[in-house]
C-alpha positions in Angstrom: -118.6 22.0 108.7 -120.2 23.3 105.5 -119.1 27.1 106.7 -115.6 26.6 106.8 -115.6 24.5 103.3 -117.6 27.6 101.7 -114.8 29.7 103.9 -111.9 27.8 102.0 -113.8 27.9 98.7 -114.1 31.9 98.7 -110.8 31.9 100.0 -109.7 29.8 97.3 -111.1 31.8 94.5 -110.4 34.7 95.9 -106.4 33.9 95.8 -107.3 32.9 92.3 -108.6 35.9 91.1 -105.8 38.0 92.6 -103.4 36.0 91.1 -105.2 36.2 87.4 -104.5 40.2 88.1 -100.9 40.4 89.0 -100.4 38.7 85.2 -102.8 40.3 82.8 -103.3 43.7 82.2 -106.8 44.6 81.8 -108.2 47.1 79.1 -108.6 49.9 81.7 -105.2 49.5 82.8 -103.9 49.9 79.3 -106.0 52.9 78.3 -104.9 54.2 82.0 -101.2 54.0 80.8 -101.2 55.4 77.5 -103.5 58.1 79.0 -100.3 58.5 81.5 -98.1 58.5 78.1 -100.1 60.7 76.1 -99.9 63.6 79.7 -96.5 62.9 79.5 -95.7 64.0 76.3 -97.8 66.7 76.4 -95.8 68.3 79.0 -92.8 67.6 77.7 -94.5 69.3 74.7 -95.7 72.3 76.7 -91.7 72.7 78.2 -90.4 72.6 74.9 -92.8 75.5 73.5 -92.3 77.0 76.8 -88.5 76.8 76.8 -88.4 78.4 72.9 -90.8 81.0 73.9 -88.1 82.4 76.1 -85.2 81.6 73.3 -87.3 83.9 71.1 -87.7 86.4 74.2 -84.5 86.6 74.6 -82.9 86.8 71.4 -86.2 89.8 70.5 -85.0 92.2 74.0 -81.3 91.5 72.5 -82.5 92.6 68.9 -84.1 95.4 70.8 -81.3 96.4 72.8 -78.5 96.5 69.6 -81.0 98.6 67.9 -81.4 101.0 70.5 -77.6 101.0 71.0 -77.7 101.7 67.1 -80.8 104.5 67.0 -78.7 106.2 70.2 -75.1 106.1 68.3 -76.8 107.8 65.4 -78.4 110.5 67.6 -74.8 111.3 68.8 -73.8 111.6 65.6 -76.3 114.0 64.3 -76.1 116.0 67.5 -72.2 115.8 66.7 -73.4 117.5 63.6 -76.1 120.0 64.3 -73.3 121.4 67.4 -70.7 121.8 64.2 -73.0 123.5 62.2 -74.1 125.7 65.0 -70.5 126.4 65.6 -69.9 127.5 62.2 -72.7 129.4 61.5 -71.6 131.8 65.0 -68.0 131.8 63.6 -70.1 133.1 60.6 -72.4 135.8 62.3 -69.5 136.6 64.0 -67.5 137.3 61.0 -69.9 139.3 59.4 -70.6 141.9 62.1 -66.9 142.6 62.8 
């Protein structure tokens, strides 16, 4: 008889204790949790940097490309040029011998 009341008494506070966990949180569980908050924000963090890393990216090869549209305009241009003054200075020789 005195197994099955030391049976019901660990059963007892053993239904006890569980129940004194479902309704407090202990001081693991809270440092646990903001751990859990403080990963959280630090990837949200990390995808923020992340995601203006390639904004920058972006906007630097689109930088890149207008100047290189720019730099090959210009080379047109003075090539334009350089064929003109060519041009003229054959008209010239040309002139000169005849």
């Amino acid at each position: 008889m005195k197994i099955i009341t030391w049976i019901a008494a660990a059963a007892l506070l053993g239904g006890v204790a569980v129940a004194g966990c479902d309704t407090h949180e202990g001081p693991m569980e809270r440092a646990g949790e903001k751990m859990d908050r403080a990963a959280e924000k630090a990837g949200d963090a990390a995808n923020d940097a992340a995601a203006d890393a390639h904004r920058a990216a972006d906007d630097a090869a689109a930088k890149a490309g207008e100047a290189a549209d720019d730099a090959a305009a210009k080379a047109g241009e003075a090539a334009e040029k350089a064929g003109d003054a060519a041009e003229r200075a054959g008209d010239a020789a040309h002139d000169a011998t005849h």
